[in-house]
Every structure is written in structure tokens, then in C-alpha cells.
TORPA-4810 file (N, C-alpha, C, O; in nm, 3 decimals):
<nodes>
NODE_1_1.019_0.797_-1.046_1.122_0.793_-0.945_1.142_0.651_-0.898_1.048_0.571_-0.894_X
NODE_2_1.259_0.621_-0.864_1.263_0.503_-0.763_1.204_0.459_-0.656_1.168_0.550_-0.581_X
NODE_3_1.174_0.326_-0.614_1.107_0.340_-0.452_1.175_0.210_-0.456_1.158_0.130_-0.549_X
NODE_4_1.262_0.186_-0.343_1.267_0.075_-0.291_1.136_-0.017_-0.204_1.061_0.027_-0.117_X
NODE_5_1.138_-0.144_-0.257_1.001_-0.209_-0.206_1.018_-0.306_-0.031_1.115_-0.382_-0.032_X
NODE_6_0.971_-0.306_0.047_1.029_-0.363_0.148_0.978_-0.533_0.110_0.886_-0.558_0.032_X
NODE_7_1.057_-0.638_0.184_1.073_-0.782_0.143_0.941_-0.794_0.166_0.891_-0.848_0.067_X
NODE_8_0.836_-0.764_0.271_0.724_-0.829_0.298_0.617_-0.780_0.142_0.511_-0.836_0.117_X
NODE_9_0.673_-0.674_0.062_0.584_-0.671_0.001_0.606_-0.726_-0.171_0.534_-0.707_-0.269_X
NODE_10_0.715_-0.787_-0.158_0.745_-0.839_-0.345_0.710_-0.941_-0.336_0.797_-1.015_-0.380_X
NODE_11_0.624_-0.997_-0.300_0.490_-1.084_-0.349_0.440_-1.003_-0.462_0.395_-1.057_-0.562_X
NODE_12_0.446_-0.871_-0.448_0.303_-0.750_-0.529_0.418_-0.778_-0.656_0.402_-0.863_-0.744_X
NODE_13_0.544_-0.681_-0.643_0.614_-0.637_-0.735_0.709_-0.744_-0.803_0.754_-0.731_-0.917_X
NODE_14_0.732_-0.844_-0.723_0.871_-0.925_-0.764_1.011_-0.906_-0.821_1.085_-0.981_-0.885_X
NODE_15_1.029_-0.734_-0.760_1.161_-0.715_-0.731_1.151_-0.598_-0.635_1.054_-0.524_-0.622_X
NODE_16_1.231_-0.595_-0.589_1.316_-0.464_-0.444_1.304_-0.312_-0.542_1.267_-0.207_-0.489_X
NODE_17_1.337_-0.320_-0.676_1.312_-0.171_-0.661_1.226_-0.149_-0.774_1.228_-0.256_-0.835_X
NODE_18_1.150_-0.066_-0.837_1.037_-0.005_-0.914_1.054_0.139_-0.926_1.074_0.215_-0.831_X
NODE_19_1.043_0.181_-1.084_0.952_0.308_-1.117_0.806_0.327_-1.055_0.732_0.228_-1.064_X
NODE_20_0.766_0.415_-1.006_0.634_0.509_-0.986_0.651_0.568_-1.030_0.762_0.576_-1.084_X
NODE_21_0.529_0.689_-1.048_0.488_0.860_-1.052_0.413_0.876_-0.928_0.340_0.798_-0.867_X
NODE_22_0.454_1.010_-0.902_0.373_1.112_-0.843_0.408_1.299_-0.756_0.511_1.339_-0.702_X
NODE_23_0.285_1.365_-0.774_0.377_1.467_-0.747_0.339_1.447_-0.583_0.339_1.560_-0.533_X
NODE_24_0.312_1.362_-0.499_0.294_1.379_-0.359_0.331_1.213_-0.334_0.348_1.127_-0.421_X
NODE_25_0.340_1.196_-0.175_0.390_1.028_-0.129_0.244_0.988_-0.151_0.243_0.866_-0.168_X
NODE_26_0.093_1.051_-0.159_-0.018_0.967_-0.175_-0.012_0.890_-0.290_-0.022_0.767_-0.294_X
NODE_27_0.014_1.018_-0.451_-0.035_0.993_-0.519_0.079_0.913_-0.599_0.032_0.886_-0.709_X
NODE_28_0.228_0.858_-0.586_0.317_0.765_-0.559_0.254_0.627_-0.556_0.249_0.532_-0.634_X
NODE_29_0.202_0.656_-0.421_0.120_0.514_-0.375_0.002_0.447_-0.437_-0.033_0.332_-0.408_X
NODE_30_-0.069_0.540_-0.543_-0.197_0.542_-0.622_-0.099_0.482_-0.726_-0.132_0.374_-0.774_X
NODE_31_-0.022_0.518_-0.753_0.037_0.481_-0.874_0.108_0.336_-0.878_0.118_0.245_-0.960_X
NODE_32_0.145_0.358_-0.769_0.223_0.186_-0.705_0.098_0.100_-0.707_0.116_-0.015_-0.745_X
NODE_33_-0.037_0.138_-0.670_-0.124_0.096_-0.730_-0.211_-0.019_-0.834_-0.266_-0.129_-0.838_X
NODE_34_-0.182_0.078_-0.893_-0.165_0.110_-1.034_-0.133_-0.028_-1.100_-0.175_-0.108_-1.183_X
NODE_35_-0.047_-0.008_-1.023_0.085_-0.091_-1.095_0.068_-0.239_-1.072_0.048_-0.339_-1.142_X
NODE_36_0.082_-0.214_-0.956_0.111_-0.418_-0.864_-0.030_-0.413_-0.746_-0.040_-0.437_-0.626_X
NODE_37_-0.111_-0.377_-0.836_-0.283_-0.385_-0.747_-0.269_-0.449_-0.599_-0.200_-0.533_-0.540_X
NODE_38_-0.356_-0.376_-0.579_-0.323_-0.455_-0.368_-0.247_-0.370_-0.288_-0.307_-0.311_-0.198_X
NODE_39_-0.135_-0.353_-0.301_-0.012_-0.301_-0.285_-0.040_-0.194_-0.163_0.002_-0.204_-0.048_X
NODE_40_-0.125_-0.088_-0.220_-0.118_0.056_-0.148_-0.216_-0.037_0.024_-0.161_-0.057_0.133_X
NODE_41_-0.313_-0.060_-0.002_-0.355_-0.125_0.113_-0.319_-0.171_0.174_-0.401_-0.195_0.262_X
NODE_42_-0.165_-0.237_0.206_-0.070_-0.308_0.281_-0.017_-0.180_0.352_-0.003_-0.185_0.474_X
NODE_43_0.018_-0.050_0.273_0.094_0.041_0.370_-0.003_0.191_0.402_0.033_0.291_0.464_X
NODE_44_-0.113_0.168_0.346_-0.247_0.302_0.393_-0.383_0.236_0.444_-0.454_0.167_0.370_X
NODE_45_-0.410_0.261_0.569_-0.511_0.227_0.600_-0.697_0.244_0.510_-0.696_0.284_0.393_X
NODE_46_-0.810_0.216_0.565_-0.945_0.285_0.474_-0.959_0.430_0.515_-1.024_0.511_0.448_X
NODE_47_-0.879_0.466_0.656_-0.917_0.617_0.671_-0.768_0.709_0.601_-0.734_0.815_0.653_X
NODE_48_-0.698_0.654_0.492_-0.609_0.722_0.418_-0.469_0.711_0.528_-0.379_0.781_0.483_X
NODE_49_-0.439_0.660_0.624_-0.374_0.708_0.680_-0.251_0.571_0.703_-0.277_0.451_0.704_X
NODE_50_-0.093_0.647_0.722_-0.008_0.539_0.688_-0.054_0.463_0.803_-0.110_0.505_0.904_X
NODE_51_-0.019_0.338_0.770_-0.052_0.228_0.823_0.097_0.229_0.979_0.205_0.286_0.958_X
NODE_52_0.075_0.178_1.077_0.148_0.200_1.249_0.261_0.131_1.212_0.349_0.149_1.296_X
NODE_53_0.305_0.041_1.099_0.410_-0.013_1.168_0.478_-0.037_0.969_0.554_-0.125_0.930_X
NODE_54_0.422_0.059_0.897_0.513_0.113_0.754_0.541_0.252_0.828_0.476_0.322_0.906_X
NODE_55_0.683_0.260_0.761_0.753_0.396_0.751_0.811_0.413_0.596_0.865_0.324_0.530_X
NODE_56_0.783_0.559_0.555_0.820_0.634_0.452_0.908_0.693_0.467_0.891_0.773_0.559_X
NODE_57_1.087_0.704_0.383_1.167_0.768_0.353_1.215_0.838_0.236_1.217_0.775_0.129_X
NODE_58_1.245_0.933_0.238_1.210_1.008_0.083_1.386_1.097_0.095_1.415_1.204_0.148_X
NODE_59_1.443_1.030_0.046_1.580_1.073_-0.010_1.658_1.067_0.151_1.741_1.152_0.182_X
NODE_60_1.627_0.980_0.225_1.666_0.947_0.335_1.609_1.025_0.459_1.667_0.998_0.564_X
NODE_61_1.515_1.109_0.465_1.444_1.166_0.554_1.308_1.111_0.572_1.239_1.095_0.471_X
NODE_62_1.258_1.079_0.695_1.123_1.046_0.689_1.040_1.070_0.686_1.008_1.151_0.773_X
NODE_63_0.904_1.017_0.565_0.830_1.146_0.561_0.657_1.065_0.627_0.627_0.947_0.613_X
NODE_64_0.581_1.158_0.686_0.564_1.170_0.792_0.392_1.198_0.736_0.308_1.167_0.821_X
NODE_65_0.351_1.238_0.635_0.244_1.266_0.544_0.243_1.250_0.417_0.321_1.307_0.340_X
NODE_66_0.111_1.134_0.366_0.107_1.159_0.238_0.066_1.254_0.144_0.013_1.230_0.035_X
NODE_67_0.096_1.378_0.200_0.077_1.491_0.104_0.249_1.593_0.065_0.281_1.694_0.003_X
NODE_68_0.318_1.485_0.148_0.486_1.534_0.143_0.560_1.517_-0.066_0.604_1.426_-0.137_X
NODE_69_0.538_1.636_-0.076_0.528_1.675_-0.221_0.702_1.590_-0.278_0.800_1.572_-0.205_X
NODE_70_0.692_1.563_-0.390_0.786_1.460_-0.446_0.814_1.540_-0.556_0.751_1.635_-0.603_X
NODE_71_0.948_1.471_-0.600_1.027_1.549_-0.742_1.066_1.422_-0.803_1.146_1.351_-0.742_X
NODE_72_1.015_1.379_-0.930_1.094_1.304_-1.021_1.211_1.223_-1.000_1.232_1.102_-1.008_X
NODE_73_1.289_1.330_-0.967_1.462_1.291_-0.876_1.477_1.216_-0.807_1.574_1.141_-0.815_X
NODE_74_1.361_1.205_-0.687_1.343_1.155_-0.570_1.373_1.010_-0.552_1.363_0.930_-0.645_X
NODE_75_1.415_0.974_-0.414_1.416_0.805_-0.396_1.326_0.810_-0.263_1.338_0.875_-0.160_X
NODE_76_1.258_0.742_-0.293_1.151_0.696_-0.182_1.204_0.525_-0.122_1.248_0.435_-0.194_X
NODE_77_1.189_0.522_-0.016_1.244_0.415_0.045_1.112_0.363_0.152_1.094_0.442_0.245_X
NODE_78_1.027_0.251_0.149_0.962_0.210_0.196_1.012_0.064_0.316_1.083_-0.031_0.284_X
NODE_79_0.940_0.092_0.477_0.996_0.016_0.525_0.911_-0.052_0.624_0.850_0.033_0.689_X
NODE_80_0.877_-0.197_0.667_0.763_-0.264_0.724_0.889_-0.319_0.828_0.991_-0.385_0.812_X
NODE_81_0.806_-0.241_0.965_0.842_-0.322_1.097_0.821_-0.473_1.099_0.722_-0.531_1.054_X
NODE_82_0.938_-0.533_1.163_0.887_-0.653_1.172_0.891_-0.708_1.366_0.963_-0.693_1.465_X
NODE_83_0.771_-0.771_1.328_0.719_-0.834_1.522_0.773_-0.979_1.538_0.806_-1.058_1.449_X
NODE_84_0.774_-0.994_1.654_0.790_-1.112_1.729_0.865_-1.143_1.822_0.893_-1.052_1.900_X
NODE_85_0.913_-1.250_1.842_0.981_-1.235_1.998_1.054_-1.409_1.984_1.120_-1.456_2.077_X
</nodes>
């Protein structure tokens, strides 16, 4: 499936959008992995859990758990708050 990559993270990938697999948003992220090493640790914490200030969109709805089951079809849209003042 598609995933759009957010700017803070194509350092990993070195472009905005990428193929993954997976049949869940975890195992997506294992695979993104996979792929451009490092990667998943920028948007899942060590206790598995999305990281406070990435958000997950999955065919334009936000998804909210990485066990939110995925279809091939799917566009996943990844997105990193940005701080400052």
C-alpha cells in the first residue's frame, strides 16, 4: 500500500511516498522497518505505543491503534506535529 512519509522523516526514506506491507498499522510499521531501518522508532515508542505528537491516517480517517487492520488498497498517511513558538 501507499504511505505518505512526513518531511521530518525522509532522511530514512528519501522520498514523500513508499510501498509497505501489512495486514495491521503495527505490522505496516515493522515493515517500514524493514525497509528504511530506524524509522518505526521515530513514530512508536519502547512500550509499543504511538509516539504524542505522530498521528496516523488511514484513507483519511485517523487511526488511533496499531492493531487498526489494513487492506492492500489502503493509503496510510503519516503526520509529525511540529513545536515552537
Amino acid at each position: 500500500m501507499k504511505v505518505l512519509i512526513p518531511s521530518p522523516l525522509l532522511s530514512y526514506t528519501g522520498r514523500a511516498w513508499v510501498d509497505a506491507d501489512g495486514a495491521t498499522l503495527g505490522e505496516l510499521l515493522t515493515d517500514l522497518d524493514r525497509r528504511y531501518p530506524g524509522i518505526r522508532f521515530r513514530m512508536v515508542d519502547e512500550q509499543d505505543r504511538m509516539r504524542r505528537h505522530v498521528r496516523f491516517f488511514v484513507n483519511g480517517d485517523q487511526a488511533f491503534d496499531l492493531q487498526r487492520a489494513l487492506r492492500a488498497t489502503d493509503e496510510v498517511c503519516i503526520v509529525q506535529a511540529l513545536s515552537g513558538g
